[in-house]
C-alpha atoms as a printed R data frame, in Angstrom:
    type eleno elety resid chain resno       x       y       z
1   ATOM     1    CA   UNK     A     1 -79.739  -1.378 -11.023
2   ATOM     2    CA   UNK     A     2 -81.054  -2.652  -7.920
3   ATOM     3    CA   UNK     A     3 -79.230  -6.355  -8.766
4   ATOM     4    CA   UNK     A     4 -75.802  -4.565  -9.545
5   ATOM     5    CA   UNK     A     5 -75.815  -2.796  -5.963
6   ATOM     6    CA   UNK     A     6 -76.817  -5.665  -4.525
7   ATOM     7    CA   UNK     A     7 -73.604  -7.480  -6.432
8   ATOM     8    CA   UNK     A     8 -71.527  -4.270  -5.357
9   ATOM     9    CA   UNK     A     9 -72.572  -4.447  -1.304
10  ATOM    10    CA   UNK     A    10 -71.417  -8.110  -1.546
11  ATOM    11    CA   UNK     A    11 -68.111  -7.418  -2.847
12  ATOM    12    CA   UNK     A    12 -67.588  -4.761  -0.445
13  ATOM    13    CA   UNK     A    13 -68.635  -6.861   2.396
14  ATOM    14    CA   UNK     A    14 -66.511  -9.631   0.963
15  ATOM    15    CA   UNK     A    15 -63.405  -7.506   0.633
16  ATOM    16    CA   UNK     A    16 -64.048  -5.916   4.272
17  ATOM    17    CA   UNK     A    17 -64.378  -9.533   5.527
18  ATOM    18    CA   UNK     A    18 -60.711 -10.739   3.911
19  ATOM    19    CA   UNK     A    19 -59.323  -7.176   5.137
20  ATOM    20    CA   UNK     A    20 -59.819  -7.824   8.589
21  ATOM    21    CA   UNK     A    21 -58.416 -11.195   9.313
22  ATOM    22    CA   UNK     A    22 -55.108  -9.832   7.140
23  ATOM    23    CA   UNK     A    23 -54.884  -7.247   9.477
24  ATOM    24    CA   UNK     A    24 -54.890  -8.957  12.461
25  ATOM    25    CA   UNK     A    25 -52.431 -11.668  11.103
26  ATOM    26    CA   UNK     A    26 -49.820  -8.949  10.472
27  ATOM    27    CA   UNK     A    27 -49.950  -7.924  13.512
28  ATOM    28    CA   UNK     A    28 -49.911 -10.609  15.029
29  ATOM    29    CA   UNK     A    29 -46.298 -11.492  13.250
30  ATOM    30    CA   UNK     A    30 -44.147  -8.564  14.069
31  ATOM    31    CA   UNK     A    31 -41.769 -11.248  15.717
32  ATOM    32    CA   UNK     A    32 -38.950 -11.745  13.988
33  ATOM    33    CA   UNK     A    33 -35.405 -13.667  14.299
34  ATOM    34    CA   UNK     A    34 -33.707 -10.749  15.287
35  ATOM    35    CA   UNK     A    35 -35.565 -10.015  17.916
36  ATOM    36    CA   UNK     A    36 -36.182  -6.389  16.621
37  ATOM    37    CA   UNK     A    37 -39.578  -5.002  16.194
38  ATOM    38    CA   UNK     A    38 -41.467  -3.700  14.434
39  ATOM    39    CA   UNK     A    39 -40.634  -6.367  11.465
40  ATOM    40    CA   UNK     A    40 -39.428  -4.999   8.026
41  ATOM    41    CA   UNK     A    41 -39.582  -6.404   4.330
42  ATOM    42    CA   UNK     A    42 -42.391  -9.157   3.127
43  ATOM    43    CA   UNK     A    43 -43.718 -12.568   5.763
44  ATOM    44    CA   UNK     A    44 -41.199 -14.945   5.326
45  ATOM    45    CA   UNK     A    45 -42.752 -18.198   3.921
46  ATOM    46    CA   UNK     A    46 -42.576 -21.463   5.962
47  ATOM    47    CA   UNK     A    47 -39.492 -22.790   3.745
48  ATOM    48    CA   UNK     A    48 -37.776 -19.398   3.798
49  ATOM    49    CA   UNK     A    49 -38.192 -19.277   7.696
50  ATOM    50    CA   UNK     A    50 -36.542 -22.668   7.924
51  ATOM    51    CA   UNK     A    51 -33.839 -22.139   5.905
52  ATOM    52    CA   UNK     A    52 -33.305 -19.051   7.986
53  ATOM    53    CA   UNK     A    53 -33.423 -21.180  11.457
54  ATOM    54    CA   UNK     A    54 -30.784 -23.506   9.613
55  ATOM    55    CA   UNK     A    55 -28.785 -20.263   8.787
56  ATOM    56    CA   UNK     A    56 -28.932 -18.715  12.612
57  ATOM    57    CA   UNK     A    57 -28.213 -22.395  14.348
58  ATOM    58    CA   UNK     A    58 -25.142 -22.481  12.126
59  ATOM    59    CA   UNK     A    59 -24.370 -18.587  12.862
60  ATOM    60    CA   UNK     A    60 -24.663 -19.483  16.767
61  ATOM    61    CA   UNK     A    61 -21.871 -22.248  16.502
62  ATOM    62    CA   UNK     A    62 -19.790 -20.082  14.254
63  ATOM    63    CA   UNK     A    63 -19.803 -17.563  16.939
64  ATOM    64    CA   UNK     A    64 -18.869 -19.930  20.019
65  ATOM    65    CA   UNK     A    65 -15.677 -20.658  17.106
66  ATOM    66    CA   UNK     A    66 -14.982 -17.315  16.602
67  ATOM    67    CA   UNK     A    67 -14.765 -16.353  20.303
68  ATOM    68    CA   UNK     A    68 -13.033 -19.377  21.673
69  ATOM    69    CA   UNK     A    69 -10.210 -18.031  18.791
70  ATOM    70    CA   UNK     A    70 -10.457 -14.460  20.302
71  ATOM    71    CA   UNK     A    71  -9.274 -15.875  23.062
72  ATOM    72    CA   UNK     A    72  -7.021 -18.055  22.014
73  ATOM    73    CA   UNK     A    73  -5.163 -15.445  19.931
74  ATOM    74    CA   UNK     A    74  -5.104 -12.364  22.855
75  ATOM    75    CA   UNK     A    75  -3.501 -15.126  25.141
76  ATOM    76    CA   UNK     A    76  -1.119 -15.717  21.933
77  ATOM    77    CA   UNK     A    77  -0.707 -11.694  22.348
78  ATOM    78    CA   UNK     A    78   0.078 -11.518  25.684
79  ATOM    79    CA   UNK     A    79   2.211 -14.567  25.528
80  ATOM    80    CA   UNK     A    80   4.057 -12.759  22.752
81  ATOM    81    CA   UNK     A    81   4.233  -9.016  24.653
82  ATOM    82    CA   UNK     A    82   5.701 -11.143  27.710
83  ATOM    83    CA   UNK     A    83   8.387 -12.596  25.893
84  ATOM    84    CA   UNK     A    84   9.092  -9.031  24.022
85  ATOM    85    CA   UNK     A    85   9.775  -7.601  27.557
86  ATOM    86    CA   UNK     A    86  11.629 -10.643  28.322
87  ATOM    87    CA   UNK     A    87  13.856 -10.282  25.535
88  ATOM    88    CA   UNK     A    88  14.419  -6.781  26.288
89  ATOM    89    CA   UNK     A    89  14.919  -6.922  29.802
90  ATOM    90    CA   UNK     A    90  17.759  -9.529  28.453
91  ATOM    91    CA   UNK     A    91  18.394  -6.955  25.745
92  ATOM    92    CA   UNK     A    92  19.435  -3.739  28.446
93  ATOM    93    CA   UNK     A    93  21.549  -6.362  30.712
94  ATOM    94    CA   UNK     A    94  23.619  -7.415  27.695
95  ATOM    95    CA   UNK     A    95  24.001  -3.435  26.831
96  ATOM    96    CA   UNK     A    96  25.310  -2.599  30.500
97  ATOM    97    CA   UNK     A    97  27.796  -6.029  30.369
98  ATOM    98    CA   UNK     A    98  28.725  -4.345  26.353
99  ATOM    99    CA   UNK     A    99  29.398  -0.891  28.891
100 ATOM   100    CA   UNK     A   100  31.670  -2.972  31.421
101 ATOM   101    CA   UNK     A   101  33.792  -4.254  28.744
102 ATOM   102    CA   UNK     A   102  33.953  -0.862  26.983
103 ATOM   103    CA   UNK     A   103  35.450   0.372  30.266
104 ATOM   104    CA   UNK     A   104  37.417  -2.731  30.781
105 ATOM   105    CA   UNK     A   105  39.324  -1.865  27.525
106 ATOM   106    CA   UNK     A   106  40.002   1.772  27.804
107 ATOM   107    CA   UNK     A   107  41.711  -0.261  31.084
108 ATOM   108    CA   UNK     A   108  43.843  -2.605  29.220
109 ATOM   109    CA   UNK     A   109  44.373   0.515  26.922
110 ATOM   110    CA   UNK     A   110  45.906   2.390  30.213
111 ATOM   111    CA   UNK     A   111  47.340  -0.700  30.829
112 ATOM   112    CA   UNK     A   112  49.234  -1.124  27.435
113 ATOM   113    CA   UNK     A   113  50.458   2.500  27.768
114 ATOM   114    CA   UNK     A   114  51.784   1.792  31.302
115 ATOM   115    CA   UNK     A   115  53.768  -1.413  29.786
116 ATOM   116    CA   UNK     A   116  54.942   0.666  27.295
117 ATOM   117    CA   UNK     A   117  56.798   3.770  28.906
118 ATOM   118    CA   UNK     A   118  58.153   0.979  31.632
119 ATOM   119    CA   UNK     A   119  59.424  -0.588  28.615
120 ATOM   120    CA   UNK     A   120  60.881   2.522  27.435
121 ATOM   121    CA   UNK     A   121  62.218   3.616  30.758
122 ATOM   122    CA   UNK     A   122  63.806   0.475  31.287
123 ATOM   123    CA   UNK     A   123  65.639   0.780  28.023
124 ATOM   124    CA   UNK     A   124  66.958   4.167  28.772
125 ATOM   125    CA   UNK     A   125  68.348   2.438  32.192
126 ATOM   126    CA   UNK     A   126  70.217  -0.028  30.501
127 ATOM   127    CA   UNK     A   127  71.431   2.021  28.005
128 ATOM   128    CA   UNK     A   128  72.474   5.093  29.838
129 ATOM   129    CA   UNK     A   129  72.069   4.149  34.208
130 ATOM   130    CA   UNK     A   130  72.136   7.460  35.771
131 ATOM   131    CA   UNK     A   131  75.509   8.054  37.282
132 ATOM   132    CA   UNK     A   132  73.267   9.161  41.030
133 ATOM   133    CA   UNK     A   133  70.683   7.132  42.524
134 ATOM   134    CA   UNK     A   134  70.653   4.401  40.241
135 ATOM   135    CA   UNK     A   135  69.848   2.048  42.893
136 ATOM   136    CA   UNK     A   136  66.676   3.776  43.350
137 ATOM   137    CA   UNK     A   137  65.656   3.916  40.171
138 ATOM   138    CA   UNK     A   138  66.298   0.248  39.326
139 ATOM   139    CA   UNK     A   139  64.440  -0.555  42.808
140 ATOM   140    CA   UNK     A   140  61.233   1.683  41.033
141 ATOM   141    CA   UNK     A   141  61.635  -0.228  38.085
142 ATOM   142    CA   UNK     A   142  61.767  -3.563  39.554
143 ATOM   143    CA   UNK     A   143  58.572  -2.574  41.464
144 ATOM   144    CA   UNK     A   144  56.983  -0.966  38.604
145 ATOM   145    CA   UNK     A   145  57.580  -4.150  36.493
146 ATOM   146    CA   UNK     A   146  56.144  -6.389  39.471
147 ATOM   147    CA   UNK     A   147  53.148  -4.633  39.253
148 ATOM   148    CA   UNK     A   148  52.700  -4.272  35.699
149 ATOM   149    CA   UNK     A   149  53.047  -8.482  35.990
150 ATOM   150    CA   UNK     A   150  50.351  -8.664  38.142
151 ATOM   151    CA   UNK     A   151  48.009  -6.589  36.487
152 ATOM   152    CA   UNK     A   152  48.397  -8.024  33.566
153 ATOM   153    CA   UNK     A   153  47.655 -11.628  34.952
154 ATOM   154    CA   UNK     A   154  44.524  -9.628  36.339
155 ATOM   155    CA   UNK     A   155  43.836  -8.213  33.021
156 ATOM   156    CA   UNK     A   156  43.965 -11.564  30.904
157 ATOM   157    CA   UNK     A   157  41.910 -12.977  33.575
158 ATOM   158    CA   UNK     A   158  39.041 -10.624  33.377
159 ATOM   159    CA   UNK     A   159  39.571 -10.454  29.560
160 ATOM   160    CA   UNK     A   160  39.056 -14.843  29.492
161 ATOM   161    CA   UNK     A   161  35.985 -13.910  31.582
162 ATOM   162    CA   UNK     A   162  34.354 -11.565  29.223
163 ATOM   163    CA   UNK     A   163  34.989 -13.712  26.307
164 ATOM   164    CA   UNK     A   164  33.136 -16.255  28.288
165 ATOM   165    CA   UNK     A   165  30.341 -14.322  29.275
166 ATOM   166    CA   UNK     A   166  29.702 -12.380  26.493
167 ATOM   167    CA   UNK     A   167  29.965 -14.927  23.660
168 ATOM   168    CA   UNK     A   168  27.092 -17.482  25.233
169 ATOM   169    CA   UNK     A   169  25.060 -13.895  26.100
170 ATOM   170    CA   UNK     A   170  25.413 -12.327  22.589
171 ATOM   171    CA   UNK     A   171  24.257 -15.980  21.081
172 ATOM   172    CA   UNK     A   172  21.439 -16.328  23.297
173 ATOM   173    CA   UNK     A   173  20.159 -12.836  23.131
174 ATOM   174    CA   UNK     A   174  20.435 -13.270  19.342
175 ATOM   175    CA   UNK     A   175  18.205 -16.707  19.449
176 ATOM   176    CA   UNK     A   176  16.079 -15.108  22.158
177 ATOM   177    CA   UNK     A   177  15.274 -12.005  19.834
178 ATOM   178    CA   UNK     A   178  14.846 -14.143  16.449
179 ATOM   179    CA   UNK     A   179  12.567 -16.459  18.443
180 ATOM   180    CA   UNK     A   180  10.337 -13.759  19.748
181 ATOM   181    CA   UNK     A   181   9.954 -11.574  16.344
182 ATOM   182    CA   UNK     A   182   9.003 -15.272  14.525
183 ATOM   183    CA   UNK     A   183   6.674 -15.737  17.470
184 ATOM   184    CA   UNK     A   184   5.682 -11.931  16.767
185 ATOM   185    CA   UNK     A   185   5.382 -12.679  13.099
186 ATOM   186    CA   UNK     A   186   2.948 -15.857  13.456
187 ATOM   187    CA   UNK     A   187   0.635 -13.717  15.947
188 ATOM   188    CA   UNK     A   188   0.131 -10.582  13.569
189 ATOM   189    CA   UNK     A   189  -1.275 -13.447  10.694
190 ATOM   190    CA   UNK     A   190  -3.134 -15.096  13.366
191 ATOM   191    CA   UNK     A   191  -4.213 -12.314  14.063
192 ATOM   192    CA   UNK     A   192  -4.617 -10.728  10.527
193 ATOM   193    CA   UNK     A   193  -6.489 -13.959   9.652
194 ATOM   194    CA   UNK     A   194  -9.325 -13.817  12.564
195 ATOM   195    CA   UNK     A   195  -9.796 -10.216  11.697
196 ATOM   196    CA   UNK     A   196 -10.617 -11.558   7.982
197 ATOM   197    CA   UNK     A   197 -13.157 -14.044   9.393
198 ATOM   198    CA   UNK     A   198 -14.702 -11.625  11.367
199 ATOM   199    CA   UNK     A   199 -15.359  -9.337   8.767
200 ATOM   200    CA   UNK     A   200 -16.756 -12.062   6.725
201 ATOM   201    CA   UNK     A   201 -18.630 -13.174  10.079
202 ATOM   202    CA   UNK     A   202 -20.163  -9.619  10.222
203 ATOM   203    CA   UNK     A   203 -21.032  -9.275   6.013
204 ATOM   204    CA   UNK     A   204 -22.942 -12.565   6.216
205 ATOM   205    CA   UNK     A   205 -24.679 -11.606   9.717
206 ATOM   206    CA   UNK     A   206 -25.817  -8.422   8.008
207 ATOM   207    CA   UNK     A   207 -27.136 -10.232   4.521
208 ATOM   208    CA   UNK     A   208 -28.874 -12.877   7.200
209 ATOM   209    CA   UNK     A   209 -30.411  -9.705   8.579
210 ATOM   210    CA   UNK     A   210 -32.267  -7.991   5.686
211 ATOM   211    CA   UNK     A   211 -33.019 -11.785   4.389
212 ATOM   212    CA   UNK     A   212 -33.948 -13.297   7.433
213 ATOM   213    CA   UNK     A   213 -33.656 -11.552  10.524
214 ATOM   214    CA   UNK     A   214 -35.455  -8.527  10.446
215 ATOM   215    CA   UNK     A   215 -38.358  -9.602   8.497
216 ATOM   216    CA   UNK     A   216 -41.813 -11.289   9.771
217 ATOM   217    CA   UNK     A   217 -42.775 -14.488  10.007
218 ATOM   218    CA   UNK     A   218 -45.534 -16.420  11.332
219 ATOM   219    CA   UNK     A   219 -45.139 -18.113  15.058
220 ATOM   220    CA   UNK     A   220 -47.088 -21.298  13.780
221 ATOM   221    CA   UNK     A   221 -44.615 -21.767  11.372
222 ATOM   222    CA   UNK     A   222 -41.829 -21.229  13.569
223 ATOM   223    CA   UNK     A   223 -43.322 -23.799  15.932
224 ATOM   224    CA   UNK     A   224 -44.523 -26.150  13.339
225 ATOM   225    CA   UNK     A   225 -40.497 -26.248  11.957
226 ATOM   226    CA   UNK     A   226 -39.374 -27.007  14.949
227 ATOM   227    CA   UNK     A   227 -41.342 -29.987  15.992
228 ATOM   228    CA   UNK     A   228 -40.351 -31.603  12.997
């Protein structure tokens, strides 16, 4: 009896002895590669930790790439918004020029009815001259037919003009506005693309979390891996 305590004290002492040191070692490993504390999940083994370092050193330069194309596709956004109000500043001038001709032919639409009871009033003249004040009449005529003439010159002038302005405009605004929705097109699936990888960015950052981050490991390891 008095040999088996002696066999139990030992094992008590022995597993008090081991318990200790264990103790302190966990405690002393609450770092982790997430920099949160304190550590979850089981020590990470020397290999695990350095496949981990290998995983963050490659998550570091994935994020420089990821936010070098952040910026590269909000200046592609802006570019694109800038060109949008371009195109629609081009867009309202084009409407007000479409206004001016709408209210240069109800003009030539006066005009044509003009032409057309001078026409008619010169026909009644010839056919049937008043018998008083004919003189006058073919004196208003004359005059009225001068200045039908000139307005008319006037009229085709202005209507050459329009056809020359508003031809090269209506092409221009038309390659102007396909240009900027293609331009709008490729920046939504740039866009849609980076959004993709930086979901996938974030899913692998949180598995490299709950198998590496987060969890324990021991500092002489770390430093050991790295002077190798």
């Amino acid at each position: 009896m008095k040999g088996g305590w002696v066999v139990g004290a030992g094992f008590a002492v022995l597993v008090l002895s081991l318990a200790v040191p264990l103790t302190a070692q966990a405690q002393a490993a609450t770092k982790t590669l997430n920099g949160d504390a304190p550590a979850k999940g089981a020590m990470m083994s020397r290999d695990e930790l350095r496949s981990c370092l290998k995983e963050q050193q490659v998550q570091t330069v994935r994020v420089a790439e990821l936010e070098k194309r952040r910026a590269e596709i909000e200046a592609e956004t802006d570019a694109v918004r800038q060109q949008k109000d371009t195109v629609q500043a081009e867009r309202d001038a084009y409407a007000a020029k479409v206004a001016q001709v709408q209210a240069f032919k109800e003009r030539v639409k006066a005009h044509g009815e003009r032409v057309a009871l001078y026409n008619q009033r010169t026909k009644d003249f010839k056919e049937s001259p008043p018998v008083t004040n004919a003189e006058r009449e073919r004196g208003q005529l004359e005059a009225e037919g001068d200045a039908l003439a000139k307005a008319d010159v006037a009229i085709k002038a202005e209507a050459a003009q329009w056809t020359g302005t508003m031809e090269p405009a209506r092409t221009a605004l038309t390659e102007h506005t396909q240009s900027q929705q293609a331009a709008a097109a490729v920046a939504i699936e740039h866009n849609r693309v980076f959004n993709e990888e930086a979901k996938g960015y974030d899913e692998q950052l949180a598995a490299w979390k709950l198998r590496c981050g987060n969890r324990p490991y021991r500092e002489a390891d770390e430093k050991a891996i790295r002077g190798e």
